[in-house]
N, C-alpha and C positions, 0 to 999 in steps of 0.2 A: 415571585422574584423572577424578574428578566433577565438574562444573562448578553453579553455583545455575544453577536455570531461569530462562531469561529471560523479563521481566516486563513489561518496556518499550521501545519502538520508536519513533522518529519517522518520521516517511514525507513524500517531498515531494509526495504524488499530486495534490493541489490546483494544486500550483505546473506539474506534468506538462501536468495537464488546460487551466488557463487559458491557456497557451503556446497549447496545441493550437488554444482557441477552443472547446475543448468544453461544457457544460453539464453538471453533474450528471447530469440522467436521459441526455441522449446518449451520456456514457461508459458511465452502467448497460444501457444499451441495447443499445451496444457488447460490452459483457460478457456478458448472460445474467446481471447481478444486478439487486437493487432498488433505487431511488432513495436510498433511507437506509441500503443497504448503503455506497453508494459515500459517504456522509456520516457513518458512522460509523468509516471505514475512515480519512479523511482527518482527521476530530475525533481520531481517535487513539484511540478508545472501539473499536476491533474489530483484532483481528490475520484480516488476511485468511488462508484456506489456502494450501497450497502452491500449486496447482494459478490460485487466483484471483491470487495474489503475482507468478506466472511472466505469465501472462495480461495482466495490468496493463503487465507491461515487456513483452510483447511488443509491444502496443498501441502505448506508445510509444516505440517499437525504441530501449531504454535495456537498462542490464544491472539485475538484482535489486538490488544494490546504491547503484543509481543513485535507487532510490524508498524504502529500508527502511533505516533504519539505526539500531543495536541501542544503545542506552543504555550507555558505556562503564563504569559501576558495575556493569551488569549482567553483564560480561564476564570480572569476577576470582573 
């Protein structure tokens, strides 16, 4: 069974980081990416990789699904 590729994602990373007290560049910091990574990622304009997605929840010991969550049109 083939599924449409998914095209769109909401993310609560914004919502993660302000809990935290963190700043944009701090969580970039944090990560090993750039300040407008982490503001593109949150604006919804960038799907992070896997590797940055896993990173993120680890960060803030949440699971993947806790930050990412896939646009239910885009699922059928």
């Amino acid at each position: 069974m083939c599924q449409a590729p998914l095209t769109s994602v909401r993310n609560d990373v914004r919502h993660h980081r302000s809990t935290a007290g963190l700043s944009q560049a701090g969580l970039a910091k944090a990560l090993g990416v750039s300040r407008q990574t982490v503001i593109a990622i949150e604006q919804g304009r960038y799907l992070p990789s896997l590797p940055l997605a896993f990173a993120l929840a680890r960060h803030f010991d949440v699971r993947i699904e806790a930050l990412f969550h896939p646009d239910q049109e885009d699922l059928t």
